[in-house]
C-alpha positions in Angstrom: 119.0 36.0 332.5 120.4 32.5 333.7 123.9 32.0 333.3 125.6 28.6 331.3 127.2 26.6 334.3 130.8 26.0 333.7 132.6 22.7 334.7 136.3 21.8 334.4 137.5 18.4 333.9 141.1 17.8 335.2 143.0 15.1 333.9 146.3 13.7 334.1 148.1 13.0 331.1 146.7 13.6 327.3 146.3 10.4 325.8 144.0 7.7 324.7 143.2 5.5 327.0 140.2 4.5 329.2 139.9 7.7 331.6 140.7 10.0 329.2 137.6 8.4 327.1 135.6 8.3 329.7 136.3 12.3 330.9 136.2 13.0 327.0 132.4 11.1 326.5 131.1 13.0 329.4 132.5 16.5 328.6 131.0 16.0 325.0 127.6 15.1 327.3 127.5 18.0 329.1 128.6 20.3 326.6 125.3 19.0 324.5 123.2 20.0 326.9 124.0 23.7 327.5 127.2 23.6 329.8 130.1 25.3 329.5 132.7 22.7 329.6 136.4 23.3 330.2 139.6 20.7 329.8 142.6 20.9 331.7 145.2 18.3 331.3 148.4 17.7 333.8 150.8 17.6 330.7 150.4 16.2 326.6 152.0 12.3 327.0 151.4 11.3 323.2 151.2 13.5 320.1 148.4 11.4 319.0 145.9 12.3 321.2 143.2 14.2 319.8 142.2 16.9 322.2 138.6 18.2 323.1 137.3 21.6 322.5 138.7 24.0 325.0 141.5 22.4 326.5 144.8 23.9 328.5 147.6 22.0 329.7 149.5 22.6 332.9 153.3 21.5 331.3 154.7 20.8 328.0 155.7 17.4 330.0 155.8 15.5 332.7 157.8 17.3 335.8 161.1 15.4 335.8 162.3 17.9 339.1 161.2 19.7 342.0 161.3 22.9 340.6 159.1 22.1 337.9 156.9 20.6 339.6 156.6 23.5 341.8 156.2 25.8 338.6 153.1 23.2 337.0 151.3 24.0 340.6 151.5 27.6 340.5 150.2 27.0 336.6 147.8 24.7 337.6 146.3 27.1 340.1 146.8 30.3 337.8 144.5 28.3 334.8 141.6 27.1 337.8 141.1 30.7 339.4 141.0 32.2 335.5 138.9 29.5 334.4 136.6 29.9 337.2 135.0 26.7 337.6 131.4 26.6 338.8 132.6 22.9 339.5 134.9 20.5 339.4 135.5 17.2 337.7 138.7 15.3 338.7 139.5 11.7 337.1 142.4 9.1 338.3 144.4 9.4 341.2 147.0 12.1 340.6 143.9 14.3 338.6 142.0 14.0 342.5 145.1 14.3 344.8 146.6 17.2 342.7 143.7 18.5 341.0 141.6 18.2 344.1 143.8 19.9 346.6 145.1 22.7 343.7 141.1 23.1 343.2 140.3 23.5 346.9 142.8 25.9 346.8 142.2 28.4 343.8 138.5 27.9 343.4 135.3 27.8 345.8 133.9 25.4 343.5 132.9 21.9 344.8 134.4 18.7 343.4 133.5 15.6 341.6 136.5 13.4 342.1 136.1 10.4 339.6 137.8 7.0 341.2 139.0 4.8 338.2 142.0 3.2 339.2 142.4 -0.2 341.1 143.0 0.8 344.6 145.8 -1.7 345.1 147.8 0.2 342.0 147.7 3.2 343.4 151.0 4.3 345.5 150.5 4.4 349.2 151.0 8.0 350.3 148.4 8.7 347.4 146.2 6.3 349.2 146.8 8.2 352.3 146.0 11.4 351.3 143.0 10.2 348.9 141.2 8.6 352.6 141.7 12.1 354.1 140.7 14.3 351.1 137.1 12.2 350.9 136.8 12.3 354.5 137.7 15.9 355.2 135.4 17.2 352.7 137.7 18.1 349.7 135.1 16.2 347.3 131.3 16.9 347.0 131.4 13.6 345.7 133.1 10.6 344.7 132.6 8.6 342.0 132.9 4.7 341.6 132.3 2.9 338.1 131.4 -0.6 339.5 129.4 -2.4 342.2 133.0 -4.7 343.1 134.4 -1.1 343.1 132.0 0.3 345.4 133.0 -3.0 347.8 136.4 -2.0 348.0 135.8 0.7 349.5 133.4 -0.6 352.4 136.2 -0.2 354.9 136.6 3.3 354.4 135.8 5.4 357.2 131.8 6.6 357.2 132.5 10.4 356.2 134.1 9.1 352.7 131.5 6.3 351.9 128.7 8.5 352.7 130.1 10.5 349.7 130.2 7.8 347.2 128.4 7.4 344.3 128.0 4.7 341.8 127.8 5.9 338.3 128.5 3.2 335.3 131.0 3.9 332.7 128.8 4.4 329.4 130.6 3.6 325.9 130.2 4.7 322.6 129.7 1.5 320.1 132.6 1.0 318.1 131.0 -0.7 314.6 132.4 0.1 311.1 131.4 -1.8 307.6 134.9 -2.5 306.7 135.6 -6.2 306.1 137.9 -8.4 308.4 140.5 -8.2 305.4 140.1 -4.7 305.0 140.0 -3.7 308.4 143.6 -5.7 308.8 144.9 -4.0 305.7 144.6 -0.7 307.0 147.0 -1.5 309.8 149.3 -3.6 307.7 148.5 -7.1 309.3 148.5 -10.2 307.8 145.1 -11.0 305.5 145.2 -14.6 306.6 145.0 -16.8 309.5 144.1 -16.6 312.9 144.5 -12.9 314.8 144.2 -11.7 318.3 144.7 -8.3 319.4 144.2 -6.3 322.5 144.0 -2.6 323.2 146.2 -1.9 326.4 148.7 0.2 328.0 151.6 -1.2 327.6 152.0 -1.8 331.5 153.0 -4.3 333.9 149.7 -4.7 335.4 147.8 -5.4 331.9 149.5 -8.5 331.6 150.3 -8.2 328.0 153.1 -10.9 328.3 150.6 -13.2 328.6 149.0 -12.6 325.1 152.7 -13.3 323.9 153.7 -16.0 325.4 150.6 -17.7 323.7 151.9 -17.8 319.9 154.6 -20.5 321.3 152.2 -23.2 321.7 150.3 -22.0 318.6 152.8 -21.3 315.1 149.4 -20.5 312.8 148.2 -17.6 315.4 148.9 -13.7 315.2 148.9 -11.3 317.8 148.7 -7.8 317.2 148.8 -4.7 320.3 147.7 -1.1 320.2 148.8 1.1 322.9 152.1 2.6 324.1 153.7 2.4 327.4 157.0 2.0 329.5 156.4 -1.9 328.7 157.1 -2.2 324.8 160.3 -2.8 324.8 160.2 -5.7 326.8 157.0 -7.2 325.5 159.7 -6.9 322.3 162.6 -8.7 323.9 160.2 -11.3 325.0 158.5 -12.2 321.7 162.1 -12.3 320.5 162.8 -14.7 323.1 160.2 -16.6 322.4 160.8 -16.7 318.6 157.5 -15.1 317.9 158.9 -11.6 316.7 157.5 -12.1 313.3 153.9 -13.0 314.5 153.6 -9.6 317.1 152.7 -6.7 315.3 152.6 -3.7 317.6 150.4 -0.6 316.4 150.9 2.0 318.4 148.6 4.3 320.0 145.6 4.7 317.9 142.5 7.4 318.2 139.1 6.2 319.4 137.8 6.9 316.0 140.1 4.0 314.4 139.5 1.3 317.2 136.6 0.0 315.5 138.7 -0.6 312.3 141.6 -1.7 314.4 138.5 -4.5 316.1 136.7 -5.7 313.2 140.1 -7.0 312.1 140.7 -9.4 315.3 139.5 -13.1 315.6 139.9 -12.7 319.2 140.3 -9.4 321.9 142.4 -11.0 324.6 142.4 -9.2 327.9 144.3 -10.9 330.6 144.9 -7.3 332.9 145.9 -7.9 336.7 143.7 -4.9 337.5 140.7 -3.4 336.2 138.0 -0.6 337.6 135.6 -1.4 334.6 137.4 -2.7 331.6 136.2 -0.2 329.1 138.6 -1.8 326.3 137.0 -5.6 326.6 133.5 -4.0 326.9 134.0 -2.1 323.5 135.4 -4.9 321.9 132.7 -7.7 322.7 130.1 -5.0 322.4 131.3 -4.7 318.8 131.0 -8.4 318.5 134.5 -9.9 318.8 134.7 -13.0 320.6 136.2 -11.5 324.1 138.7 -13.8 326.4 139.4 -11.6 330.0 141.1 -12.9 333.2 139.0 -14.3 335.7 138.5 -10.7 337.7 135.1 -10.4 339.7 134.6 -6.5 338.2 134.9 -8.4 334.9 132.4 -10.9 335.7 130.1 -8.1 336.7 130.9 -5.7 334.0 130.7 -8.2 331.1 127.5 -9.5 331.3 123.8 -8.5 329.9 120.7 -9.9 332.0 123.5 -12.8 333.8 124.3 -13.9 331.1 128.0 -13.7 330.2 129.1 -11.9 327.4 132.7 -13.0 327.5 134.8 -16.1 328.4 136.9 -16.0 331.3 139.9 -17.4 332.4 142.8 -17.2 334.7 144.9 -15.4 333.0 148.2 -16.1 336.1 147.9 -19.7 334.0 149.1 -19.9 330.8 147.5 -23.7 330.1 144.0 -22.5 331.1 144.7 -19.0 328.8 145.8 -20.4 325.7 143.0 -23.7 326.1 140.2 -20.8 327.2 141.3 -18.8 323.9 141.2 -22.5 321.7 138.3 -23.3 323.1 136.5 -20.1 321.7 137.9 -20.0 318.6 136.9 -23.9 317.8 133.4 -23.5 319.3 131.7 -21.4 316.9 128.2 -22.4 319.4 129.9 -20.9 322.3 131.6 -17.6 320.3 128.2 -16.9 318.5 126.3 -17.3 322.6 129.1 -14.6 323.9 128.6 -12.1 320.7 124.5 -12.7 320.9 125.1 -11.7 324.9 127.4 -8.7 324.2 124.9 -7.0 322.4 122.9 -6.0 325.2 126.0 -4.5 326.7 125.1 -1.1 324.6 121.5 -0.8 326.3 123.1 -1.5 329.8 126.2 1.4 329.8 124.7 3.8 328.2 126.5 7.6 327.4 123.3 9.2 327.8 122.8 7.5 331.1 126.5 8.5 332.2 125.4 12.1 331.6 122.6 12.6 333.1 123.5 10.6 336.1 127.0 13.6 335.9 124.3 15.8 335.8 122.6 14.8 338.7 125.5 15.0 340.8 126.2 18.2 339.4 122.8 19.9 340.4 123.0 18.8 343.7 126.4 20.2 344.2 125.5 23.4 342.7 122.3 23.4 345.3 125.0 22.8 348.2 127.5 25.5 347.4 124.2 28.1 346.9 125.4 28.5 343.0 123.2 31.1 341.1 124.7 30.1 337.6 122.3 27.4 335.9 122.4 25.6 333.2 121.6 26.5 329.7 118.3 25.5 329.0 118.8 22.5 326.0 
């Protein structure tokens, strides 16, 4: 009798945002088709974050000293070597550096570290000892989400590149049947008039000031922002610099399950980030047919696009006269907003879940093959 192969997917922090969405679609995958599928998070972040089946956490926060950080590694390893992992699943770039080397560590099991963070964002010495980890062998195999990702990384020495693999971010379509006016009531934003939104971090590198700094030249436009982050308080101070105050509505953190309703209430999803590894956000949004303005990045160029074709407009986002005319422009051209939506719907077909799964599992067998594992998969 064939054992149900168990995999453990380390994350950071517990929250909702893009890699925790991504780590959450494809443990639901695998967990459909027979695996056992285990959670581990670093530490909870936000209280709204709805956790998946069979999760643990490492902290009840973030380590704010050396002894607790010391005291969430010995936890860390304690949960792997009871969990016993038949592999490994690591996503961002603490989850691989910590995860990974905890992992090596306290289990035999081979690892799956997931790259989806913009290299440039990611501090040096965690740079360092990512380059030495992928060429040492730590990871079975390394994941990139893009093509412009899988560039970045040419440069890296042959031992790490020779363990990359390209596997596209799949997304699950974020449609509801609530009206514009009732989709804006539910998060108590104005009925009337014209609204753009984004769904960010609210971090220096997503740009969000940007999005702000737009209702100055515009008195009849709305903005509103869902996501948390160490930036809110100065996105705050700057709208009330600006004398927009009354025209930002920030909505917190919201679930996956309400970003559809939070969507189908914008005019426009503005998305002027300084860094992106796929831009799951901006593919959501013009998936679910809003009109989608992004800066001028080439992973966005390749990510939002069906058959070349574009499927949002973009702009440099450093300039605030070519933002705010890109974001006119798209709003007064009902030809060119109807051409992006009618584009955007092919996005669905081309980042698939399903695909994302199976391509895990792929990865997965083969590691399994390597290590000599004689637990297999459940049959589905």
């Amino acid at each position: 009798m064939t054992q149900t192969r168990r995999i453990l997917l380390i994350q950071t922090q517990a929250e909702n945002a893009g890699a925790q969405e991504i780590s959450r679609l494809v443990g639901a995958g695998l967990a459909a088709r027979g695996y056992d599928v285990r959670n581990m998070f670093f530490f909870r972040k936000t209280s709204s974050f709805d956790e998946p089946p069979n999760t643990v956490y490492c902290a009840p926060r973030r380590p704010a000293n050396p002894i607790a950080f010391l005291r969430f590694l010995w936890t860390l390893g304690r949960q792997i070597r009871q969990i016993r992992p038949d592999a490994v699943l690591t996503f961002q770039h603490y989850g691989n550096a910590i995860g990974g080397a905890v992992s090596r560590l306290a289990s035999r099991a081979p690892i799956v570290a997931n790259q989806v963070t913009a290299r440039w964002t990611i501090p040096w010495l965690l740079r360092v000892a990512d380059v030495a980890m992928g060429s040492l062998g730590f990871f079975h195999c390394i994941t990139v989400n893009t093509r412009d990702m899988q560039r970045e990384y040419a440069q890296y020495p042959a031992p790490y590149r020779k363990r990359i693999s390209y596997v596209p971010h799949g997304f699950e379509q974020k449609s509801t049947k609530l009206s514009k006016t009732a989709a804006r009531q539910a998060f108590d934003l104005p009925v009337d008039g014209i609204l753009l939104g984004s769904v960010a971090r609210l971090h220096p590198v997503k740009r969000l000031d940007a999005t702000i700094r737009l209702l100055a030249d515009r008195p009849h436009w709305q903005l509103a922002l869902a996501g948390q982050g160490p930036e809110e308080t100065a996105l705050k101070q700057l709208a009330e610099q600006l004398g927009v105050s009354g025209r930002v509505h920030f909505i917190g953190e919201i679930t996956p399950e309400r970003i559809s309703a939070f969507l189908a209430g914008l005019d426009v999803f503005v998305f002027p980030t300084r860094a992106e590894t796929f831009g799951l956000a901006a593919v959501e949004a013009a998936n679910a047919g809003i009109v989608t303005v992004v800066n001028d990045l080439p992973v966005l160029r390749e990510v939002l696009s069906y058959q070349g074709k574009p499927a949002a407009l973009f702009a440099d986002a450093s300039d605030h006269a070519k933002l705010l005319a890109a974001v006119s422009l798209v709003i007064e051209d009902r030809a060119l907003s109807e051409t992006l939506r009618d584009n955007a719907k092919g996005l669905k077909a081309r980042y698939s879940v399903d695909t994302m799964v199976e391509e895990y599992i792929r990865i997965l067998d083969a590691a399994a093959a390597d290590a000599g594992l004689g637990r297999q998969a459940s049959p589905t």
